[in-house]
ChimeraX commands (.cxc) that place a marker at each C-alpha (Angstrom):
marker #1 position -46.41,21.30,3.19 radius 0.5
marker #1 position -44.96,19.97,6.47 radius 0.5
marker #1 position -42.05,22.11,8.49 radius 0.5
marker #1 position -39.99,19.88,9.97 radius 0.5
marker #1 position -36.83,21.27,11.46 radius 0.5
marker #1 position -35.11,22.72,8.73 radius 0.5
marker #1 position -37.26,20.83,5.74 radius 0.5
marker #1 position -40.29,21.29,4.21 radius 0.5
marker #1 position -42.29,18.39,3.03 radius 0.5
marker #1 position -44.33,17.76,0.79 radius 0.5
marker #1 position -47.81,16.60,1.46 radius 0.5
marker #1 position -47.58,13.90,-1.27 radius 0.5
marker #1 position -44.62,12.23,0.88 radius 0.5
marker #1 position -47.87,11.45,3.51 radius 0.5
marker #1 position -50.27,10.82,1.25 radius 0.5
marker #1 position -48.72,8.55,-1.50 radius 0.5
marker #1 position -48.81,4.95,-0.85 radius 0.5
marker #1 position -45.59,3.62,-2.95 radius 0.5
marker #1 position -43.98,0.41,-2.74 radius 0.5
marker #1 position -41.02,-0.48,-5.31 radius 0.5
marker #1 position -42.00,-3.17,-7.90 radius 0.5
marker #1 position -38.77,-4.40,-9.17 radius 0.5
marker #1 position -40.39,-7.60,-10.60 radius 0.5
marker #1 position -42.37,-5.04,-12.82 radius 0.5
marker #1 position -40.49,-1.84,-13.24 radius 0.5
marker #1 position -36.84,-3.79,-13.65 radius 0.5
marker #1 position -35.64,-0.99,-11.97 radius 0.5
marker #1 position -35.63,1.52,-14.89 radius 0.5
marker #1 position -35.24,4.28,-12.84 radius 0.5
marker #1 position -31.58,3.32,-12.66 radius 0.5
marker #1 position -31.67,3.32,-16.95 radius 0.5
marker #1 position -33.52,6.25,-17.83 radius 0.5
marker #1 position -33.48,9.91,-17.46 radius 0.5
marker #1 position -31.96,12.83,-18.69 radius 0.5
marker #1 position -29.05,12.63,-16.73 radius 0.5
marker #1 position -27.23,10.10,-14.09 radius 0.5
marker #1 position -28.15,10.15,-9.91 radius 0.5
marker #1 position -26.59,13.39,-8.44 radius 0.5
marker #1 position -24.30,12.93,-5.70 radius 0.5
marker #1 position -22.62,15.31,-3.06 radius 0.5
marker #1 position -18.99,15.96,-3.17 radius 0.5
marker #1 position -18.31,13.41,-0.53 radius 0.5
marker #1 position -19.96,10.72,-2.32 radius 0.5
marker #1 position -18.06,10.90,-4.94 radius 0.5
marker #1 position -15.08,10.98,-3.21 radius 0.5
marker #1 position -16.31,7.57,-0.89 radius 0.5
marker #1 position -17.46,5.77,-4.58 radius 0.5
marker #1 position -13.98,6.81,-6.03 radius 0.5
marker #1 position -12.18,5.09,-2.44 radius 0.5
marker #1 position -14.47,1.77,-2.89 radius 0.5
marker #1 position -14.27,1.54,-6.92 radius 0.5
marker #1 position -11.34,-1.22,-6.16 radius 0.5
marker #1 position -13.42,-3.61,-4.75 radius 0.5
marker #1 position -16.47,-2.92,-7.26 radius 0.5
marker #1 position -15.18,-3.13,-10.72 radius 0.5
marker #1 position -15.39,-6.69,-11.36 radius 0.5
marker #1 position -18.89,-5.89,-10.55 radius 0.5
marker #1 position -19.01,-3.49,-13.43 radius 0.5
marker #1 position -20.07,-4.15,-16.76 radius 0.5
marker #1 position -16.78,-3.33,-19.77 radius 0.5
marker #1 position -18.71,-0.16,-20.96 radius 0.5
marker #1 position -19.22,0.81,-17.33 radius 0.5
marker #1 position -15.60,0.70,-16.89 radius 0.5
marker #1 position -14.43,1.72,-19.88 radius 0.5
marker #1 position -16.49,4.70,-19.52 radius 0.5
marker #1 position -15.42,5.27,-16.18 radius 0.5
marker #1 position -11.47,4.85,-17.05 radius 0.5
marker #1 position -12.85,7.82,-19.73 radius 0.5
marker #1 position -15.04,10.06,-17.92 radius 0.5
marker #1 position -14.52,9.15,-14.30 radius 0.5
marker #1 position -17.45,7.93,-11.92 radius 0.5
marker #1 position -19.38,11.16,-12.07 radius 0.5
marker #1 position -19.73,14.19,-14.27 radius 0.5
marker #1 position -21.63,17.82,-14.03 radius 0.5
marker #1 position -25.18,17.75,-16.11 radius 0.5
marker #1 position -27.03,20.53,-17.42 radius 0.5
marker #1 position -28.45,21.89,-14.13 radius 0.5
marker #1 position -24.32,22.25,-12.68 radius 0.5
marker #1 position -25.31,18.98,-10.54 radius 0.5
marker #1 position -22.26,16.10,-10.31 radius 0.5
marker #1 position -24.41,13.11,-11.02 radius 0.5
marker #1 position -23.09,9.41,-11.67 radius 0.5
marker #1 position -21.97,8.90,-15.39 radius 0.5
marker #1 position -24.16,7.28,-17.62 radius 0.5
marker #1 position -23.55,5.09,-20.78 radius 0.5
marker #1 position -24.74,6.31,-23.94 radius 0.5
marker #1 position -27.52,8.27,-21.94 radius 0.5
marker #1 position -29.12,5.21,-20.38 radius 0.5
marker #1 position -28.34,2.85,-17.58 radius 0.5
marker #1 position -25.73,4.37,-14.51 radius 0.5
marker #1 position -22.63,2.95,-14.72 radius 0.5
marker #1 position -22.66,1.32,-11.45 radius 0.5
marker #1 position -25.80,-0.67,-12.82 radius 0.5
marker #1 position -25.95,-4.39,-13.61 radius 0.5
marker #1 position -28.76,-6.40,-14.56 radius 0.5
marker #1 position -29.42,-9.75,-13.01 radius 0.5
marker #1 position -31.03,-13.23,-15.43 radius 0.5
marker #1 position -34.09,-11.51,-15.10 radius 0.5
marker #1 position -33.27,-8.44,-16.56 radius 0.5
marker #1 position -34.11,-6.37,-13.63 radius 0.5
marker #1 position -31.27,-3.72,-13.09 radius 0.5
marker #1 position -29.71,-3.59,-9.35 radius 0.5
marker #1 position -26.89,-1.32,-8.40 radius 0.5
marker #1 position -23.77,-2.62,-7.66 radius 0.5
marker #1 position -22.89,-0.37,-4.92 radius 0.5
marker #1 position -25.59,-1.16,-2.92 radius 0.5
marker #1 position -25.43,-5.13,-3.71 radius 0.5
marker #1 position -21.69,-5.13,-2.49 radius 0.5
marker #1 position -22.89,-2.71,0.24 radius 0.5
marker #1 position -25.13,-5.54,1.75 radius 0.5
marker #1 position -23.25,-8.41,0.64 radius 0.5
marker #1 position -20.75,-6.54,3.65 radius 0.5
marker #1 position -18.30,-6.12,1.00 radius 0.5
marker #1 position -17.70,-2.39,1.46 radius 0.5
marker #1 position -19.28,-0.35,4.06 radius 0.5
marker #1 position -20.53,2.67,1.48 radius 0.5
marker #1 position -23.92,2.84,0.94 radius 0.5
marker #1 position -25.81,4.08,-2.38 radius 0.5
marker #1 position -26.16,8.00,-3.11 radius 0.5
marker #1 position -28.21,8.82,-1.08 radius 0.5
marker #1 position -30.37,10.28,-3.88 radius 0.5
marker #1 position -30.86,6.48,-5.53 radius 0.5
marker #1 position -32.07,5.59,-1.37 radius 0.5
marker #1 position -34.42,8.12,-1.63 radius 0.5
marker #1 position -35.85,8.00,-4.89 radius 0.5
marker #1 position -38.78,9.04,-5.76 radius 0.5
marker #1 position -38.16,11.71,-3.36 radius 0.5
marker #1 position -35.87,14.13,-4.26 radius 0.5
marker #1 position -34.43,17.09,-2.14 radius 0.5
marker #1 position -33.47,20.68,-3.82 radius 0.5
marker #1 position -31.37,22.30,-0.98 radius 0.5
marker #1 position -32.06,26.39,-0.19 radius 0.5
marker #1 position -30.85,28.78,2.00 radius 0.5
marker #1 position -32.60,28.19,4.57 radius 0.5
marker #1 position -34.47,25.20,4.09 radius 0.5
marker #1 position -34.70,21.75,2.35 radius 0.5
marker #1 position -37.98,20.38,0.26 radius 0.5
marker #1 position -38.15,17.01,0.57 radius 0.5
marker #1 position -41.03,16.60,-3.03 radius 0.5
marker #1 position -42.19,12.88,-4.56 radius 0.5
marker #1 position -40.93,12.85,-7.97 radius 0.5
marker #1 position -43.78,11.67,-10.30 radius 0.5
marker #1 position -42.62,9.41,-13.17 radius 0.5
marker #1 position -44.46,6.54,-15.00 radius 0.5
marker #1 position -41.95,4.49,-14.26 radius 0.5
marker #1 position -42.85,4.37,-10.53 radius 0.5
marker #1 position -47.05,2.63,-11.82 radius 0.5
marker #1 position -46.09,-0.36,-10.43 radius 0.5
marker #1 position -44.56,0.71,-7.13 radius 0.5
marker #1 position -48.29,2.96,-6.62 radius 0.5
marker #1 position -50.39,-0.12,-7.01 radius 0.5
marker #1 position -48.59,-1.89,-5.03 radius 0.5
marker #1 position -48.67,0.96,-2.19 radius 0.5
marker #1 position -51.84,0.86,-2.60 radius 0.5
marker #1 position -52.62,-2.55,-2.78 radius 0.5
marker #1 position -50.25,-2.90,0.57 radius 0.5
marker #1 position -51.55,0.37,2.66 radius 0.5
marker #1 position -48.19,1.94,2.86 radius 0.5
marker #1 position -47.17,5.31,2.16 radius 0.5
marker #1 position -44.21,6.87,0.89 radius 0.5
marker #1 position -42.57,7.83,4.23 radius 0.5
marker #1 position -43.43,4.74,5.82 radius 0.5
marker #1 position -41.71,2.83,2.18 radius 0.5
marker #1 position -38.59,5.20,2.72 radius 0.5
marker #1 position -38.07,4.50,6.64 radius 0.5
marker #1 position -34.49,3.55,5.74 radius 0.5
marker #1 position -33.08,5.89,3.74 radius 0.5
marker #1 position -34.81,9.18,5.38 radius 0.5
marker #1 position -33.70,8.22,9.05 radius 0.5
marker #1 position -30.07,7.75,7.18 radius 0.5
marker #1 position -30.69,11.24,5.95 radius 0.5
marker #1 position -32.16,13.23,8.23 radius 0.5
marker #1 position -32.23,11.58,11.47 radius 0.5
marker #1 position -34.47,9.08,14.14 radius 0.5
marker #1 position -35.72,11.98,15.95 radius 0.5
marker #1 position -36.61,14.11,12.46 radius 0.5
marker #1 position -38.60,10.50,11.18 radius 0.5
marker #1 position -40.36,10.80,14.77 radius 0.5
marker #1 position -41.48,13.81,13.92 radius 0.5
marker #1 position -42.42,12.79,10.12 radius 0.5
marker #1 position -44.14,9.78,12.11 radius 0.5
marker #1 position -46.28,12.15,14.41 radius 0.5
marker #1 position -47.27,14.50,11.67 radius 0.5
marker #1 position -48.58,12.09,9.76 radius 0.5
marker #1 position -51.01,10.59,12.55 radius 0.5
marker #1 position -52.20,14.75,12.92 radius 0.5
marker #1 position -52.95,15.03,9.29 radius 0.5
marker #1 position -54.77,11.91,9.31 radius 0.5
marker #1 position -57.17,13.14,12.30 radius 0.5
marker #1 position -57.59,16.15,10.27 radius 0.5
marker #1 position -59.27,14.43,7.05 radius 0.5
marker link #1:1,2 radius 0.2
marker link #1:2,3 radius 0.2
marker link #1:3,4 radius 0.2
marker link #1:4,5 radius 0.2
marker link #1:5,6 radius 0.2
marker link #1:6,7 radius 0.2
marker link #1:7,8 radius 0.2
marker link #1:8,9 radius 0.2
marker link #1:9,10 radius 0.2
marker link #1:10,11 radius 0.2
marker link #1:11,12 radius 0.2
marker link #1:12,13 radius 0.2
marker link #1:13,14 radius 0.2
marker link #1:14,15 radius 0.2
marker link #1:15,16 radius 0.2
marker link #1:16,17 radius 0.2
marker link #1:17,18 radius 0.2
marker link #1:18,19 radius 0.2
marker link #1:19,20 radius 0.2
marker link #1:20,21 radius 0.2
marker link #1:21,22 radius 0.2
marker link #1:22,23 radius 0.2
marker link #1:23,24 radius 0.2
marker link #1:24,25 radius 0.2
marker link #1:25,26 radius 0.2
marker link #1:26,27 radius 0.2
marker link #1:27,28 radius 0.2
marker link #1:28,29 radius 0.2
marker link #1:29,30 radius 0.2
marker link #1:30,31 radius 0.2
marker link #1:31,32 radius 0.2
marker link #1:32,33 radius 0.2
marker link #1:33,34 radius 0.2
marker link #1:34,35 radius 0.2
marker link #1:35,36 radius 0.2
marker link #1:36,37 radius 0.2
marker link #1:37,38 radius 0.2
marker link #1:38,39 radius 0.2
marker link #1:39,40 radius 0.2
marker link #1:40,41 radius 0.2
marker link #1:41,42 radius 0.2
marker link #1:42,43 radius 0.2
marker link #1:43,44 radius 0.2
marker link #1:44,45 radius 0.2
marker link #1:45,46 radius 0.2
marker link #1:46,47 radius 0.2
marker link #1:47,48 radius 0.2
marker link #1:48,49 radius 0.2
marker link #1:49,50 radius 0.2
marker link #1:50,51 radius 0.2
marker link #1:51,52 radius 0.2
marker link #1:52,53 radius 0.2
marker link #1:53,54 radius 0.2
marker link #1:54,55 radius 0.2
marker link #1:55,56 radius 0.2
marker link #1:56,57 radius 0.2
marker link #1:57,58 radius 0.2
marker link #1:58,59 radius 0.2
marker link #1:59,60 radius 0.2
marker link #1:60,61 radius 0.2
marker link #1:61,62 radius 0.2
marker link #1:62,63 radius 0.2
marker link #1:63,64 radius 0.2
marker link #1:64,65 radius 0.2
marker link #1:65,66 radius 0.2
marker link #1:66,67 radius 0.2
marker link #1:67,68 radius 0.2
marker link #1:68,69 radius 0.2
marker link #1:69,70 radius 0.2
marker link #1:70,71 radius 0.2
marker link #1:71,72 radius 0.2
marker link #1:72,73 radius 0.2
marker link #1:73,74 radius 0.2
marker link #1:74,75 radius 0.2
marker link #1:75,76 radius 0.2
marker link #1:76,77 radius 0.2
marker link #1:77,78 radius 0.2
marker link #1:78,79 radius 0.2
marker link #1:79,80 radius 0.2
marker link #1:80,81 radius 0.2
marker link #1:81,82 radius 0.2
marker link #1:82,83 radius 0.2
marker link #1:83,84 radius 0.2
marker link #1:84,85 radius 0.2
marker link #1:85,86 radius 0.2
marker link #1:86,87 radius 0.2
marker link #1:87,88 radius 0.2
marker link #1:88,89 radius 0.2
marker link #1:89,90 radius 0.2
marker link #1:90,91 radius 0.2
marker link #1:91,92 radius 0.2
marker link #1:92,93 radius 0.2
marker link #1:93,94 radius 0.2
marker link #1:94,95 radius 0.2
marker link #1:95,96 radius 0.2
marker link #1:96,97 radius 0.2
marker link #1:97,98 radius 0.2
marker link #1:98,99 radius 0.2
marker link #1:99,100 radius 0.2
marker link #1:100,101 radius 0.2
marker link #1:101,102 radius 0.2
marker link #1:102,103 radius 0.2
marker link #1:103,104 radius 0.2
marker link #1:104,105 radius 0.2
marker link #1:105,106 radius 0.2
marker link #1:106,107 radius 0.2
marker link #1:107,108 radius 0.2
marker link #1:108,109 radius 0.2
marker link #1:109,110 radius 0.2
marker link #1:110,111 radius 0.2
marker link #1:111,112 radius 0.2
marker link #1:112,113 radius 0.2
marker link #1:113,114 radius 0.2
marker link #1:114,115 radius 0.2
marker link #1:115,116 radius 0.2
marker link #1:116,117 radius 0.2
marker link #1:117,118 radius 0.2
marker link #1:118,119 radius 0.2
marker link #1:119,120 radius 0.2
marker link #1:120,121 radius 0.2
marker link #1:121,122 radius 0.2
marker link #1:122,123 radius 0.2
marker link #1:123,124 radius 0.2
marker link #1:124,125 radius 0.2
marker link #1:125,126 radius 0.2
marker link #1:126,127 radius 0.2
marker link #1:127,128 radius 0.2
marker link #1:128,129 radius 0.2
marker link #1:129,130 radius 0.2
marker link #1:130,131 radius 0.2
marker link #1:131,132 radius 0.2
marker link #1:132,133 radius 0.2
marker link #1:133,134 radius 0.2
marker link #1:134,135 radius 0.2
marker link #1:135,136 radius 0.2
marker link #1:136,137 radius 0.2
marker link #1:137,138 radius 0.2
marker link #1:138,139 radius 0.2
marker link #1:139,140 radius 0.2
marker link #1:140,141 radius 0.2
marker link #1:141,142 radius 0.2
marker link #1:142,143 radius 0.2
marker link #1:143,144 radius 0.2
marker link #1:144,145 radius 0.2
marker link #1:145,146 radius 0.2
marker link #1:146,147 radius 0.2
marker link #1:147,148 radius 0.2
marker link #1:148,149 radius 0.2
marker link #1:149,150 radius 0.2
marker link #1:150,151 radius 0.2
marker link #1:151,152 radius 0.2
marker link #1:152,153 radius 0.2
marker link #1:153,154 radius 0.2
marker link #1:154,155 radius 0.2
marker link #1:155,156 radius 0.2
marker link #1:156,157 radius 0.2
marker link #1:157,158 radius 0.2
marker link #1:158,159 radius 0.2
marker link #1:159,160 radius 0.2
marker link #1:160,161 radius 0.2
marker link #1:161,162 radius 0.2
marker link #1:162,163 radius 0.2
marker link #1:163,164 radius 0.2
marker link #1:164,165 radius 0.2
marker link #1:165,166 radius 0.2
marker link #1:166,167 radius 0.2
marker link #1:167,168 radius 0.2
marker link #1:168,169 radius 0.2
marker link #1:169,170 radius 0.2
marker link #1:170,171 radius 0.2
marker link #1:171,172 radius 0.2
marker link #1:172,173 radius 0.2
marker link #1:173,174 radius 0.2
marker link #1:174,175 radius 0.2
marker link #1:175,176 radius 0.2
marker link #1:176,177 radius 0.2
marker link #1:177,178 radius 0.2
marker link #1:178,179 radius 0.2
marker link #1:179,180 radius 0.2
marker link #1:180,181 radius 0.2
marker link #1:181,182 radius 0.2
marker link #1:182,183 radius 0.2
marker link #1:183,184 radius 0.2
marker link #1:184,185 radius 0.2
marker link #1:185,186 radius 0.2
marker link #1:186,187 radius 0.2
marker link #1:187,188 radius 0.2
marker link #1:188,189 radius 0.2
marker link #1:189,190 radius 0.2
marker link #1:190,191 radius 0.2
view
């Protein structure tokens, strides 16, 4: 593991070369799971300000779930994730003619429609943070839903930190993915 600042990373971050396939996977991260994406307090409260100007982007059982449940509820682990219907797809997902699921959020998002982003857990993924005390691990989530994005990586030369530019300077910070940047050439020169 890598200390940077107040996270510590995990080595697979660096060494995993990970490229999302949404021509293979469809995007079932977005569809399966035990539970929805979590999202932080404000989140929920920016998806609940911007759900105007997204439902005719929703699917009926999206809404009509939503008009039920709300956007979000608390899973198993006392997390507020996004609600999910009938335990598979997240109700801000929509699937385009070629069945490949794409959120809606994020489509209106760079369509400049609204100016939220996606949780910043679906941005991440597959790297997920758990939040301490002191500290926060930034880990690569394994699933076998990701096979297609790790031989493309592969395939392409680009690792997982490099793949998640985006989202972890939105997280964390330029000067923190500087860091991430530098660390990465010293572990190289170590091997």
């Amino acid at each position: 593991m890598i200390q940077i600042h107040n996270t510590l990373i995990s080595d697979d971050i660096f060494e995993e070369q990970f490229i999302c396939d949404l021509c293979k996977c469809k995007g079932q991260c977005c569809v399966e799971g035990e539970s929805g994406a979590p999202i932080t307090r404000e989140e929920f409260d920016k998806i609940n300000e911007i759900l105007p100007e997204i439902r005719k982007d929703l699917s009926p059982k999206a809404l009509e779930l939503i008009e039920r449940q709300g956007i979000a509820y608390t899973d198993t682990d006392g997390e507020l994730v996004t609600s999910i219907i009938e335990g598979k797809e997240c109700v801000f997902a929509r699937f385009d003619a070629d069945g490949v699921c794409k959120c809606t959020i994020d489509s209106a998002f760079r369509e400049g429609r609204i100016s939220v982003q996606k949780p910043i857990s679906c941005h991440l993924y597959p790297v997920r943070l758990h939040e301490y005390a002191d500290f926060t691990a930034v880990n690569y989530h394994r699933w076998s839903v990701c096979r297609p994005a790790l031989k493309l990586g592969r395939k392409e030369g680009v690792p997982l930190y490099r793949f998640l530019r985006e989202p972890l300077i939105r997280k964390f910070g330029e000067e923190w993915y500087r860091e991430v940047c530098e660390a990465a050439v010293l572990l190289k020169e170590k091997k």
